[in-house]
N, CA, C and O atoms as a GROMACS GRO file, in nm:
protein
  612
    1UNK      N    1   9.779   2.591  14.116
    1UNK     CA    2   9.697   2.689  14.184
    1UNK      C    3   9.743   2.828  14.142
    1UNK      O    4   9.858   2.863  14.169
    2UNK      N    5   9.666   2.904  14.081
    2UNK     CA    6   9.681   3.084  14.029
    2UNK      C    7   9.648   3.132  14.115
    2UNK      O    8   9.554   3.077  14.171
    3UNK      N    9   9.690   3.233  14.165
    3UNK     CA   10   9.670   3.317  14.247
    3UNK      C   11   9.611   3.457  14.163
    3UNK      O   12   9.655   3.508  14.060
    4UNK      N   13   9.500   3.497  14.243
    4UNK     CA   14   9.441   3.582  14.184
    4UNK      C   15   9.426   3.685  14.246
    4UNK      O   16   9.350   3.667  14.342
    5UNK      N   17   9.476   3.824  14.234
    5UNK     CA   18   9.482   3.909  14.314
    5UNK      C   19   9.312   3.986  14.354
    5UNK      O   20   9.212   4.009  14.286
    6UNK      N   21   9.348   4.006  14.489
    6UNK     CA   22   9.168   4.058  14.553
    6UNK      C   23   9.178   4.231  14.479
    6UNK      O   24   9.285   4.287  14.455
    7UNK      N   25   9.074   4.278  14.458
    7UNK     CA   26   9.060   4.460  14.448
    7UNK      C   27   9.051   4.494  14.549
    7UNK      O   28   8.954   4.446  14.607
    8UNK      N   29   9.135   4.583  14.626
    8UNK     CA   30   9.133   4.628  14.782
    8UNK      C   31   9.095   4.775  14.750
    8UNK      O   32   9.140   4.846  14.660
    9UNK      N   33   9.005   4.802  14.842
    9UNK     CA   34   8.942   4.942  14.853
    9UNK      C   35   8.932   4.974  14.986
    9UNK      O   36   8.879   4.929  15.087
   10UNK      N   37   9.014   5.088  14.945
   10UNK     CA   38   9.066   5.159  15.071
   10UNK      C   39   8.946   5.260  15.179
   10UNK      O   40   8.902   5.358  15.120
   11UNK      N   41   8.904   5.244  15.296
   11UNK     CA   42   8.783   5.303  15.332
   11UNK      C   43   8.855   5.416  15.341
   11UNK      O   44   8.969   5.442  15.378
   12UNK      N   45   8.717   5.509  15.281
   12UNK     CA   46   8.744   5.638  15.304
   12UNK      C   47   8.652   5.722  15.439
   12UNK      O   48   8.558   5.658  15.487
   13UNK      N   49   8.679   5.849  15.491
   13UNK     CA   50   8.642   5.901  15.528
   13UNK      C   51   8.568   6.022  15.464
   13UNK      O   52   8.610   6.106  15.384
   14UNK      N   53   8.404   6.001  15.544
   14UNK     CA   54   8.300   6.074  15.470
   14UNK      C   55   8.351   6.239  15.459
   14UNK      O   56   8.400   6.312  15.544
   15UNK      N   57   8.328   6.255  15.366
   15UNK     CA   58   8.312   6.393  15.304
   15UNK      C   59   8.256   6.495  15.414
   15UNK      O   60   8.145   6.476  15.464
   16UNK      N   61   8.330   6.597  15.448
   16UNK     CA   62   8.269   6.755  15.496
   16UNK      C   63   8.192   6.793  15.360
   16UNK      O   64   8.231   6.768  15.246
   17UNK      N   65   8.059   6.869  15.404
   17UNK     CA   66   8.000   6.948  15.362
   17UNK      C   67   8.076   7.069  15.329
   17UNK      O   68   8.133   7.135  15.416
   18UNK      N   69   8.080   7.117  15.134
   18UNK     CA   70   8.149   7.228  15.112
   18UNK      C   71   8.141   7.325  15.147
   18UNK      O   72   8.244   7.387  15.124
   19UNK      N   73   8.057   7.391  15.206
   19UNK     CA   74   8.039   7.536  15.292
   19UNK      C   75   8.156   7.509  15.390
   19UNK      O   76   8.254   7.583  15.376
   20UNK      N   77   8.164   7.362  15.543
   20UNK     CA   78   8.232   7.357  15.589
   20UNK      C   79   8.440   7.345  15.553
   20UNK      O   80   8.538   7.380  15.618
   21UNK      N   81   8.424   7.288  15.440
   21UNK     CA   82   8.558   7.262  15.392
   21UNK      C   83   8.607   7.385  15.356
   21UNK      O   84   8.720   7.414  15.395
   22UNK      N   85   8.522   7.493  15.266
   22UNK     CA   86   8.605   7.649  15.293
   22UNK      C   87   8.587   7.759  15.368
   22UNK      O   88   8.638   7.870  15.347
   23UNK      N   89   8.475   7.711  15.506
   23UNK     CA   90   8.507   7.760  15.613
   23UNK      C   91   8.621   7.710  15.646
   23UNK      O   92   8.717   7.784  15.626
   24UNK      N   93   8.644   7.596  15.696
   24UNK     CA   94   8.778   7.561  15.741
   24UNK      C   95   8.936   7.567  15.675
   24UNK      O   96   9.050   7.568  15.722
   25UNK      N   97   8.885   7.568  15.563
   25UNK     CA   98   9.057   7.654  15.478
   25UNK      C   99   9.058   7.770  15.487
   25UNK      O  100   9.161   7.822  15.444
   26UNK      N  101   8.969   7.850  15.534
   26UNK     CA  102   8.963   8.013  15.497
   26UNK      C  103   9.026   8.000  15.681
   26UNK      O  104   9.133   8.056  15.707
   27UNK      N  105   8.972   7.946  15.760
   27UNK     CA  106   9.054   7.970  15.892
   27UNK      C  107   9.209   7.898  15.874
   27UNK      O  108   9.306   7.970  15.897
   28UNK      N  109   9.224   7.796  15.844
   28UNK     CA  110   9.348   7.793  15.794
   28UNK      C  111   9.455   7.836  15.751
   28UNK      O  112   9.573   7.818  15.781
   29UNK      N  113   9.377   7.927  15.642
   29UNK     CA  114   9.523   8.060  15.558
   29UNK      C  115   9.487   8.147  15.644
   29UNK      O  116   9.534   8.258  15.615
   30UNK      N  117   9.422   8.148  15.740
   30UNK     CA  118   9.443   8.290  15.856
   30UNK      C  119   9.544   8.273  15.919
   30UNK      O  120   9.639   8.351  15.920
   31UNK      N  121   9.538   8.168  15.981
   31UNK     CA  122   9.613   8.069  16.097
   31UNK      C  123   9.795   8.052  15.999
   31UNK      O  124   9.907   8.079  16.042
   32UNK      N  125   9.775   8.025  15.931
   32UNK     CA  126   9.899   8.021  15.872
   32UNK      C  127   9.967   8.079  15.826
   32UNK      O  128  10.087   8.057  15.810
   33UNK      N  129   9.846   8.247  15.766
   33UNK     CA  130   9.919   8.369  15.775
   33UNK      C  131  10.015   8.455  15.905
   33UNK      O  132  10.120   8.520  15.902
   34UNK      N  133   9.912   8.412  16.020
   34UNK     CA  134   9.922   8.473  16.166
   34UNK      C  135  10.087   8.422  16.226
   34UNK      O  136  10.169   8.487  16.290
   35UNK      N  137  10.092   8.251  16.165
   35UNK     CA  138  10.221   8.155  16.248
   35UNK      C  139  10.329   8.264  16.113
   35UNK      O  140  10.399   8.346  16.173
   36UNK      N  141  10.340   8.270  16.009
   36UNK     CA  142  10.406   8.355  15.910
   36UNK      C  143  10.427   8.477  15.970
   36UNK      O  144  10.548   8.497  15.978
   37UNK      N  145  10.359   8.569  16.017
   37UNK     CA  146  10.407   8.685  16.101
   37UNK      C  147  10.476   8.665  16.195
   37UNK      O  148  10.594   8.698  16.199
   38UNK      N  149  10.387   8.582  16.326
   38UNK     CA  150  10.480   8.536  16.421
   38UNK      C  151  10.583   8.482  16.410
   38UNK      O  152  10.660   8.490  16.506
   39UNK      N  153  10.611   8.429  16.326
   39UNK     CA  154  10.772   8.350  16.232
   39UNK      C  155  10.880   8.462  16.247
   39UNK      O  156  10.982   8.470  16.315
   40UNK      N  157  10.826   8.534  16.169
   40UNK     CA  158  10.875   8.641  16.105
   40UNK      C  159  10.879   8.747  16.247
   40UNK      O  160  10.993   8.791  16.263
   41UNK      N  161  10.832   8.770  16.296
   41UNK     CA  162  10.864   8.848  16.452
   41UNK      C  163  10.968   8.789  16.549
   41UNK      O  164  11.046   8.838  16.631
   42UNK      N  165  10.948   8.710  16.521
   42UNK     CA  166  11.006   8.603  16.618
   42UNK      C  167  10.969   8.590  16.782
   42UNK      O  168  11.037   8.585  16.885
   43UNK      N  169  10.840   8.586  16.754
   43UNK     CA  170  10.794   8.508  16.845
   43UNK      C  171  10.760   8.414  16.924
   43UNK      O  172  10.730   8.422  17.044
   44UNK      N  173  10.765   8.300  16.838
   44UNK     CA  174  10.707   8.168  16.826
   44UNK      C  175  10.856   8.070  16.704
   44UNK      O  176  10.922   8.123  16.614
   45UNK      N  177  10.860   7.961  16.739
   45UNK     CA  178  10.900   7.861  16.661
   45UNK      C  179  10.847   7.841  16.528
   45UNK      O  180  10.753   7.763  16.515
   46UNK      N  181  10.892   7.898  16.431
   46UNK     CA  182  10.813   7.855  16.302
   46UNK      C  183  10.776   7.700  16.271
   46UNK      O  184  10.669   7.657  16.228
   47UNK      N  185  10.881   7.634  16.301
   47UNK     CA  186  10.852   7.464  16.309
   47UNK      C  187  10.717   7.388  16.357
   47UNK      O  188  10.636   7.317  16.298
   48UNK      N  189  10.730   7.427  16.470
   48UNK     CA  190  10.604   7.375  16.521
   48UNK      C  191  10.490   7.421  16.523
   48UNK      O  192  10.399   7.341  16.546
   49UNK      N  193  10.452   7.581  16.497
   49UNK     CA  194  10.318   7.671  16.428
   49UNK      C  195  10.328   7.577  16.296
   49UNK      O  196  10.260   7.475  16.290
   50UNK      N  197  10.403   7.609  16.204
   50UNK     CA  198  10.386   7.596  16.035
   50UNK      C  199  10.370   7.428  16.019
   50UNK      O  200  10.316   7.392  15.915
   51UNK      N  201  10.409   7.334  16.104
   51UNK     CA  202  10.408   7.227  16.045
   51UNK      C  203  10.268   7.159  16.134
   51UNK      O  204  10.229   7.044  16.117
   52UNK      N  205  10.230   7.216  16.190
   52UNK     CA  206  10.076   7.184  16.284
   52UNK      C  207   9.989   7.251  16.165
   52UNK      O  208   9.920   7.162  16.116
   53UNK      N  209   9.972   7.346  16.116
   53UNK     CA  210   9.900   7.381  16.045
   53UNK      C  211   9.920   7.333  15.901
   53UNK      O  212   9.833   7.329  15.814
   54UNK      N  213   9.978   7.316  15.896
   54UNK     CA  214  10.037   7.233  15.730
   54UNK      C  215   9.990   7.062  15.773
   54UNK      O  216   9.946   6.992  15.682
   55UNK      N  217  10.002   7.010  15.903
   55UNK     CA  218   9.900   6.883  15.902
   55UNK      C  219   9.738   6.915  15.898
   55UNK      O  220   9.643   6.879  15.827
   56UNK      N  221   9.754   6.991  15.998
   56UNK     CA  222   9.575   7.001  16.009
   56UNK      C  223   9.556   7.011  15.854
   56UNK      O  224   9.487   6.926  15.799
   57UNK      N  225   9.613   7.107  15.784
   57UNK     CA  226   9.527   7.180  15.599
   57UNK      C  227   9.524   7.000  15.560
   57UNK      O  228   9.412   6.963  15.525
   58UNK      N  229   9.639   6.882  15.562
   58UNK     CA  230   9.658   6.738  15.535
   58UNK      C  231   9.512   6.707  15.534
   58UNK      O  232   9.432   6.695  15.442
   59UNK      N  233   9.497   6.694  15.692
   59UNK     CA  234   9.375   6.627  15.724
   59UNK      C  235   9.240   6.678  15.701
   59UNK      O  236   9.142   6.604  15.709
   60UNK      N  237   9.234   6.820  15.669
   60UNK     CA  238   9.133   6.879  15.610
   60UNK      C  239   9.070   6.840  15.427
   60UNK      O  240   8.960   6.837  15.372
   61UNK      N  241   9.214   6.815  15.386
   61UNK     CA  242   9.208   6.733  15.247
   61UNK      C  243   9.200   6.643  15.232
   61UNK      O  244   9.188   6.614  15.113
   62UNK      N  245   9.201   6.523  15.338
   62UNK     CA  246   9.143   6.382  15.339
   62UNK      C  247   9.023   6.391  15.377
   62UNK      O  248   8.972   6.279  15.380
   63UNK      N  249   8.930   6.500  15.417
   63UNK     CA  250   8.797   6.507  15.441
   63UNK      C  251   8.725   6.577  15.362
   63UNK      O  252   8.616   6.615  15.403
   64UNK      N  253   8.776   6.616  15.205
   64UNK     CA  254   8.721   6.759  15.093
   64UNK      C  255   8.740   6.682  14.990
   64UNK      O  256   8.807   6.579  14.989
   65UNK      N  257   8.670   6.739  14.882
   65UNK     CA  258   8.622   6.647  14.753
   65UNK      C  259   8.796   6.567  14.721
   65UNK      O  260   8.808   6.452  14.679
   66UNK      N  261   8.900   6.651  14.751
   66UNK     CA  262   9.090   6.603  14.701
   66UNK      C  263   9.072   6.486  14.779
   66UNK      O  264   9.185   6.445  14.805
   67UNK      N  265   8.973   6.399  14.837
   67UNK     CA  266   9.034   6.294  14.922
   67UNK      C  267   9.148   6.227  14.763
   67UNK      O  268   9.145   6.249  14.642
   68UNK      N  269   9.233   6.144  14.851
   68UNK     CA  270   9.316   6.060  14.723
   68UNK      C  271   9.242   5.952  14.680
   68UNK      O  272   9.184   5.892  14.771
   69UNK      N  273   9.226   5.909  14.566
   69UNK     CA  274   9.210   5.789  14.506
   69UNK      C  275   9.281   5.777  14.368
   69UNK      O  276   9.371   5.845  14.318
   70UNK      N  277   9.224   5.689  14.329
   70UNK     CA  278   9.310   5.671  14.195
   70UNK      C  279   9.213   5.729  14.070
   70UNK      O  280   9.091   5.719  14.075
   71UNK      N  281   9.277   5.785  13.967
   71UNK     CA  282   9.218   5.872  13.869
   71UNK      C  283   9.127   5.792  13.822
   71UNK      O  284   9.008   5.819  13.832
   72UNK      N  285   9.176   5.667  13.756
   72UNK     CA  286   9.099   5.536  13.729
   72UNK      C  287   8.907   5.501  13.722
   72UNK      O  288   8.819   5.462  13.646
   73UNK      N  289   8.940   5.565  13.916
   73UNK     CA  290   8.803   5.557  13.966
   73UNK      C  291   8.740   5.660  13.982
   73UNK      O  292   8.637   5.650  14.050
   74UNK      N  293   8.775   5.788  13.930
   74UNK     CA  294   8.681   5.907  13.917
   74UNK      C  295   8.608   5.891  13.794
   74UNK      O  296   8.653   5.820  13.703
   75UNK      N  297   8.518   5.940  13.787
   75UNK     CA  298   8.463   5.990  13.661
   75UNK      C  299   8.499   6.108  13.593
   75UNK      O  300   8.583   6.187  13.637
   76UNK      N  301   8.438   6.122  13.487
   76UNK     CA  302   8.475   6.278  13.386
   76UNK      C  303   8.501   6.372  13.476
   76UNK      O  304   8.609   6.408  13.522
   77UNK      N  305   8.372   6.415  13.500
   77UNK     CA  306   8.312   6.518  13.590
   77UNK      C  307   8.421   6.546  13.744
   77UNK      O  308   8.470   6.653  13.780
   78UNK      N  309   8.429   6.443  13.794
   78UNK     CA  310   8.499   6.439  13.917
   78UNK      C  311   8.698   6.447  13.906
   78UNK      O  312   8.789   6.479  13.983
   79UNK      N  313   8.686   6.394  13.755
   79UNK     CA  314   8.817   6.453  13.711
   79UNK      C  315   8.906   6.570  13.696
   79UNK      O  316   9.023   6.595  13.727
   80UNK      N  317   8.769   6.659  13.615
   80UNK     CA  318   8.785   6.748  13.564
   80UNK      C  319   8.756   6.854  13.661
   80UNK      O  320   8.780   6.973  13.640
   81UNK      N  321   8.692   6.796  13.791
   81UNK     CA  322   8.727   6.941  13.890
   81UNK      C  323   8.880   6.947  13.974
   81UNK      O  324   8.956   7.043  13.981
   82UNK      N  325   8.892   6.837  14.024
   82UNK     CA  326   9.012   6.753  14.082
   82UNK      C  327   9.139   6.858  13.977
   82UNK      O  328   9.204   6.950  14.028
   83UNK      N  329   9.148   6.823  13.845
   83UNK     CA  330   9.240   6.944  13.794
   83UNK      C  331   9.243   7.049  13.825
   83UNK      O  332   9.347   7.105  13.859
   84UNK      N  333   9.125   7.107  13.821
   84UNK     CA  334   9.096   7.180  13.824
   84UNK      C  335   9.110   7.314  13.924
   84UNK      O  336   9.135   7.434  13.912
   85UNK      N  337   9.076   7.204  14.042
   85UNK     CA  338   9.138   7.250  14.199
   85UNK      C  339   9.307   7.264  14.201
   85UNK      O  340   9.385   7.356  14.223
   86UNK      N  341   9.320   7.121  14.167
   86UNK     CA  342   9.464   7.175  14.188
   86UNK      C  343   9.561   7.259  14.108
   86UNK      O  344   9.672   7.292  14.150
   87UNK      N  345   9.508   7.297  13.972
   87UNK     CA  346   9.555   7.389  13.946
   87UNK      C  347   9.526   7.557  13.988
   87UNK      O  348   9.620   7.635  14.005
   88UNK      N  349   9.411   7.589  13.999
   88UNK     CA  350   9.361   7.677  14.078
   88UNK      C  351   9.444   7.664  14.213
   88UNK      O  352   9.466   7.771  14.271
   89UNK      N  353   9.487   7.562  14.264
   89UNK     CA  354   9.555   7.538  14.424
   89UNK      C  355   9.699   7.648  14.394
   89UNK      O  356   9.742   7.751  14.447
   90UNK      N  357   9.732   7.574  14.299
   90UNK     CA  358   9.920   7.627  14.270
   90UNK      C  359   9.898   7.707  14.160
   90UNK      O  360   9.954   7.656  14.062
   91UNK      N  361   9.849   7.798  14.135
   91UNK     CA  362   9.809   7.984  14.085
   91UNK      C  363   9.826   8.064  14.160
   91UNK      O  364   9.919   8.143  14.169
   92UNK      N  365   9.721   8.048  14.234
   92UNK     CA  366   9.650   8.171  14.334
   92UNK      C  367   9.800   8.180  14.430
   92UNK      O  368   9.869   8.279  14.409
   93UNK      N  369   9.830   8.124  14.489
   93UNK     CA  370   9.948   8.151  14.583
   93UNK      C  371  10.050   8.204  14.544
   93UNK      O  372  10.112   8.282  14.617
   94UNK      N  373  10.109   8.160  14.365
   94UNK     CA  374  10.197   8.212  14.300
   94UNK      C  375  10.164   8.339  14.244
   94UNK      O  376  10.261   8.414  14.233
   95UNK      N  377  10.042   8.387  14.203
   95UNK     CA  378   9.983   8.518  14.138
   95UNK      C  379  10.020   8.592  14.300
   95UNK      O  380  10.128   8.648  14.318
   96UNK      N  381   9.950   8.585  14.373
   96UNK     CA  382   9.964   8.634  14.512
   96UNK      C  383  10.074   8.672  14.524
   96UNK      O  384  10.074   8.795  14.523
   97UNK      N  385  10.234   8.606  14.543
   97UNK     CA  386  10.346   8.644  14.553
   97UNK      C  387  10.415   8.711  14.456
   97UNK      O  388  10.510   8.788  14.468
   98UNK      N  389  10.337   8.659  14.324
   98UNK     CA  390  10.413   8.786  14.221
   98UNK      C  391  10.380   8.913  14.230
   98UNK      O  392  10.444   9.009  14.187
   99UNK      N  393  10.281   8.914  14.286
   99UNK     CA  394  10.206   9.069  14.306
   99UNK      C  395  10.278   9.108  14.417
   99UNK      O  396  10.343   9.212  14.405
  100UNK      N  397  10.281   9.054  14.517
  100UNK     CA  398  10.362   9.121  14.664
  100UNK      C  399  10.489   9.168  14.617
  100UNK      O  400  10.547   9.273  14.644
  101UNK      N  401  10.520   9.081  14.550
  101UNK     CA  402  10.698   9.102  14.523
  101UNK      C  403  10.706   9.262  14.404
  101UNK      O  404  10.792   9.350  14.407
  102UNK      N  405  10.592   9.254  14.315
  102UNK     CA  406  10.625   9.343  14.183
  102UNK      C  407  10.594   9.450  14.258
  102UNK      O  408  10.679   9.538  14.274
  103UNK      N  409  10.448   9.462  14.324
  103UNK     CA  410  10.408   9.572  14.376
  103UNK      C  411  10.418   9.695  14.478
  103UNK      O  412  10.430   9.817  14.491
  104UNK      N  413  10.400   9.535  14.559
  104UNK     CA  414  10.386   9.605  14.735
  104UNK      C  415  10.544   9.620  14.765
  104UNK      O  416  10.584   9.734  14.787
  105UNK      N  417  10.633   9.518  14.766
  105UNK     CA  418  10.744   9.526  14.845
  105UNK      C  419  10.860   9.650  14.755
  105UNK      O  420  10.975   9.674  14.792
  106UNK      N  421  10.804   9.700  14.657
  106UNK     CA  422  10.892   9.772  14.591
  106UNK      C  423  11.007   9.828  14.621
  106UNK      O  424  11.123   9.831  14.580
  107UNK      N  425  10.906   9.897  14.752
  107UNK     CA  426  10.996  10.006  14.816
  107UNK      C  427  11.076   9.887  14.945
  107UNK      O  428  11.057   9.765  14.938
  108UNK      N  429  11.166   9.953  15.062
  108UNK     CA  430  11.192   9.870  15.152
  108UNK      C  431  11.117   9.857  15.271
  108UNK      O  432  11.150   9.770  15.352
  109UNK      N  433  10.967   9.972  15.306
  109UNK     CA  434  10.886   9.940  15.396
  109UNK      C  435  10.818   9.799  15.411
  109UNK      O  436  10.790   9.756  15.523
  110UNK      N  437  10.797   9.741  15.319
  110UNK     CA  438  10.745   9.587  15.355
  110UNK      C  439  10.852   9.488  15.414
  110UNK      O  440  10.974   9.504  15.413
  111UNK      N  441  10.765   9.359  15.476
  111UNK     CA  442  10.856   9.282  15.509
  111UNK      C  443  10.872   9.179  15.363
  111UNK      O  444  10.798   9.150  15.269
  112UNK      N  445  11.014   9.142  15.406
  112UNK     CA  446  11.065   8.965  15.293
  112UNK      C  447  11.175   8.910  15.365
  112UNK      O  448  11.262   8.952  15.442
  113UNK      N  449  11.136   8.789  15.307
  113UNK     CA  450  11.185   8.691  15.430
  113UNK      C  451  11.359   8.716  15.386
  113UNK      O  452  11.396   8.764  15.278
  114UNK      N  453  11.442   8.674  15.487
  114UNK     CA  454  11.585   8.715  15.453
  114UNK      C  455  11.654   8.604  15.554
  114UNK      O  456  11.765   8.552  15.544
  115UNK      N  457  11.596   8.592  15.612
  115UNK     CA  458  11.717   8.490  15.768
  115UNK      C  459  11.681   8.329  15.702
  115UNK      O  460  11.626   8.321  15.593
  116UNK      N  461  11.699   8.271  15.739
  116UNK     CA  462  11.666   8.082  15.707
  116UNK      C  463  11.537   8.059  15.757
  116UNK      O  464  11.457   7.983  15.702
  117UNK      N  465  11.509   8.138  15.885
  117UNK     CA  466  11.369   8.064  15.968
  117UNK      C  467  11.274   8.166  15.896
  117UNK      O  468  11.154   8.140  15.909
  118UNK      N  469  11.301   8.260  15.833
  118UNK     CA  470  11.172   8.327  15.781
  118UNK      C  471  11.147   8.280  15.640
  118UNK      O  472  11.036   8.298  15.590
  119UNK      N  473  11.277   8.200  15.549
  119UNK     CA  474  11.239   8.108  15.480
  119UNK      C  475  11.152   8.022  15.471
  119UNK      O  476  11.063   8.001  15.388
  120UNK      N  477  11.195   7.955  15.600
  120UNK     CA  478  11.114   7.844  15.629
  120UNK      C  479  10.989   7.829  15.668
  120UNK      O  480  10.945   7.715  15.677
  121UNK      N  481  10.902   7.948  15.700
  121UNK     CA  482  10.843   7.987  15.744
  121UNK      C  483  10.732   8.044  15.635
  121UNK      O  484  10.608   8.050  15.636
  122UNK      N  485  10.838   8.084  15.537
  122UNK     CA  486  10.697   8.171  15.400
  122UNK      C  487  10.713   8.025  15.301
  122UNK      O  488  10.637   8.006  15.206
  123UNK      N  489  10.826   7.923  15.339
  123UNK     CA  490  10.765   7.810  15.276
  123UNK      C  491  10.657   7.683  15.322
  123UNK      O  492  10.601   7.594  15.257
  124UNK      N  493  10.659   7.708  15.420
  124UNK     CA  494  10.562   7.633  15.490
  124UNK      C  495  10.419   7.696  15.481
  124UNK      O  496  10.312   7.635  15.490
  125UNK      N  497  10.440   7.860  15.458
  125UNK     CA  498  10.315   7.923  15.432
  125UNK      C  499  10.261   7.885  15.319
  125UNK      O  500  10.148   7.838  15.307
  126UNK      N  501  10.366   7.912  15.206
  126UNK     CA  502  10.312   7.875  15.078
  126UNK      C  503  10.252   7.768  15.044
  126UNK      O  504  10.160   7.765  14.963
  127UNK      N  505  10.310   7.643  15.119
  127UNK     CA  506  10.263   7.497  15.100
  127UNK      C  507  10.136   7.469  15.170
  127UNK      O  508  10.054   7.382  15.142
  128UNK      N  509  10.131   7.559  15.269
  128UNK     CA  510   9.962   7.547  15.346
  128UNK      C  511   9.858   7.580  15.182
  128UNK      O  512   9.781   7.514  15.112
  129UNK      N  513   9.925   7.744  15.182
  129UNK     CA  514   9.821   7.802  15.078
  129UNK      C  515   9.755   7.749  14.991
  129UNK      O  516   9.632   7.749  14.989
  130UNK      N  517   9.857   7.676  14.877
  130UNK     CA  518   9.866   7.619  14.784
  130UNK      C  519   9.748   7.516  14.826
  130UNK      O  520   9.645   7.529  14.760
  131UNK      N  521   9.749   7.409  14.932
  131UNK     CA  522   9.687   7.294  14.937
  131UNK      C  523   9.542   7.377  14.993
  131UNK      O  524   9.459   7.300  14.945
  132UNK      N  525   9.473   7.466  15.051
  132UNK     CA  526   9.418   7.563  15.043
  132UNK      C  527   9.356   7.586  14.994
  132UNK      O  528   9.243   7.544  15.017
  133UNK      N  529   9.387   7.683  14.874
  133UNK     CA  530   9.369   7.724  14.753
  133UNK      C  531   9.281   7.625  14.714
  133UNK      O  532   9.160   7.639  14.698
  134UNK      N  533   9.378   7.475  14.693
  134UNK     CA  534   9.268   7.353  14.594
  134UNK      C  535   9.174   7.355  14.714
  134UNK      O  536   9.080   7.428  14.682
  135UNK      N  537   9.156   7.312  14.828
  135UNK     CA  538   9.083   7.257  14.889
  135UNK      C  539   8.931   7.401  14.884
  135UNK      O  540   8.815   7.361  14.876
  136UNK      N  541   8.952   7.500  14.888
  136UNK     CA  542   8.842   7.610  14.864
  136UNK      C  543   8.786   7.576  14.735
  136UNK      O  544   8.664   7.565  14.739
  137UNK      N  545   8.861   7.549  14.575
  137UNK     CA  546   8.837   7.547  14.478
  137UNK      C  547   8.761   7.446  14.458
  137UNK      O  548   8.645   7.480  14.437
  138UNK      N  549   8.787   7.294  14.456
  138UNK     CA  550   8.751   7.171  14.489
  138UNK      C  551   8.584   7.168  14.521
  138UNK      O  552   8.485   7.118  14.467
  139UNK      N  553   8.619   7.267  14.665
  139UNK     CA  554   8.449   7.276  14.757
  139UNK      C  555   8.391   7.392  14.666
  139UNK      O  556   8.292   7.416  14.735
  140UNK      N  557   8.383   7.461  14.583
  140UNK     CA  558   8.318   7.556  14.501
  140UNK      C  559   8.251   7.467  14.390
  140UNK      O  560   8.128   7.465  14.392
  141UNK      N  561   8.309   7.396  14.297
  141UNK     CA  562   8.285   7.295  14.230
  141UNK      C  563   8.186   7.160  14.286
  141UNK      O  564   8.139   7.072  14.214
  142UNK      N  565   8.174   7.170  14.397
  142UNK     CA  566   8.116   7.065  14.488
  142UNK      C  567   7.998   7.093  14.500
  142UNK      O  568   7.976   7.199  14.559
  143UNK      N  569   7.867   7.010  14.448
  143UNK     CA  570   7.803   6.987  14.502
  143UNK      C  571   7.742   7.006  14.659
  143UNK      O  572   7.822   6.969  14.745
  144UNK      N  573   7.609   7.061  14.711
  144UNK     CA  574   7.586   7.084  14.824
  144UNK      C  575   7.564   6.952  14.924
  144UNK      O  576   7.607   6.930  15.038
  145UNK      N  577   7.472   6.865  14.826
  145UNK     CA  578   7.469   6.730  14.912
  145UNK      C  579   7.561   6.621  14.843
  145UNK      O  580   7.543   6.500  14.862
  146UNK      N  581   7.635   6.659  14.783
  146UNK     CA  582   7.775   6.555  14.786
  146UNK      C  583   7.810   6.518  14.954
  146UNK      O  584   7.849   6.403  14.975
  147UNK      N  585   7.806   6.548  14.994
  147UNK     CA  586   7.856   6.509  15.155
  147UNK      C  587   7.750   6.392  15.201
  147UNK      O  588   7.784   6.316  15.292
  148UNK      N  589   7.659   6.382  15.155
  148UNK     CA  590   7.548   6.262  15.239
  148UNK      C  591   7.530   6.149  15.112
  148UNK      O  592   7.471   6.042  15.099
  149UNK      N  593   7.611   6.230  15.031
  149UNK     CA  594   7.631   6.064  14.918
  149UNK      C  595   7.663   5.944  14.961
  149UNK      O  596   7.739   5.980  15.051
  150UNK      N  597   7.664   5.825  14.966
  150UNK     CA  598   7.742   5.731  15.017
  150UNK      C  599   7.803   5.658  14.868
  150UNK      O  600   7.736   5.606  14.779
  151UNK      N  601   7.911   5.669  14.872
  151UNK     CA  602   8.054   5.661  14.814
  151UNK      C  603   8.061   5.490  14.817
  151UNK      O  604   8.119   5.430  14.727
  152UNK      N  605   8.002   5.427  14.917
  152UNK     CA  606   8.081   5.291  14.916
  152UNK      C  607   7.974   5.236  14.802
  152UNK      O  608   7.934   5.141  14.870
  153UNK      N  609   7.914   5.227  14.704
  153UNK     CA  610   7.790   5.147  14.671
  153UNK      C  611   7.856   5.046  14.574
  153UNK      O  612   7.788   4.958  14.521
   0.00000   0.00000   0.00000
């Protein structure tokens, strides 16, 4: 008796409409800018602002064209934005900080992070951004009625 392995396909969850997916990252890098100040004030726990919002951006990307699958099963097209995003994802955040750092913070009137929790805090920012970034890029590249596709066929 051979045993023959089954193809398991993992159900996904339907697609947000791209208008909605960078409405909802654009409130996101607000929200994650805002917990980054408050970090940085010390107002609030950076832990629990930055890592609530660093799930929600998660679960926002299991619902935007980045859901995960395997490369395998994309096509060209769906490949080549998927790069695309995520390189656009991890740019924009890094161009962003090279500019803050060359430009703005020159002088010593700006803030930069210096204690551990304000570390932790512009890294948790960055890692929102970054996933962000792709998830806006991703939904630009996207199709309008990609969202009412049905995916399982």
């Amino acid at each position: 008796m051979s045993y023959e392995p089954k193809e398991v396909r993992r159900k996904q969850l339907r697609m947000l409409a791209p208008a909605t997916q960078i409405a909802l990252a654009v409130l996101l890098l607000a929200l994650s800018s805002l917990a980054l100040y408050a970090a940085a004030a010390g107002w609030v726990d950076q832990t629990v602002m930055s890592t609530f919002i660093v799930l929600m951006t998660l679960v926002l990307s299991s619902r935007s064209a980045l859901r995960s699958g395997n490369d395998s099963q994309l096509d060209e097209h769906d490949r080549q934005m998927r790069y695309y995003a995520i390189a656009t994802g991890g740019i924009v955040p890094v161009l962003t900080l090279a500019g803050y750092s060359l430009f703005l913070s020159a002088g010593d009137t700006l803030w930069r992070p210096v204690s551990k929790v304000e570390w932790g805090a512009f890294g948790m920012f960055m890692l929102g951004a970054t996933i962000q970034c792709a998830i806006i890029a991703a939904a630009r590249k996207t199709p309008a009625y990609a969202a009412d596709l049905d995916f399982d066929d």
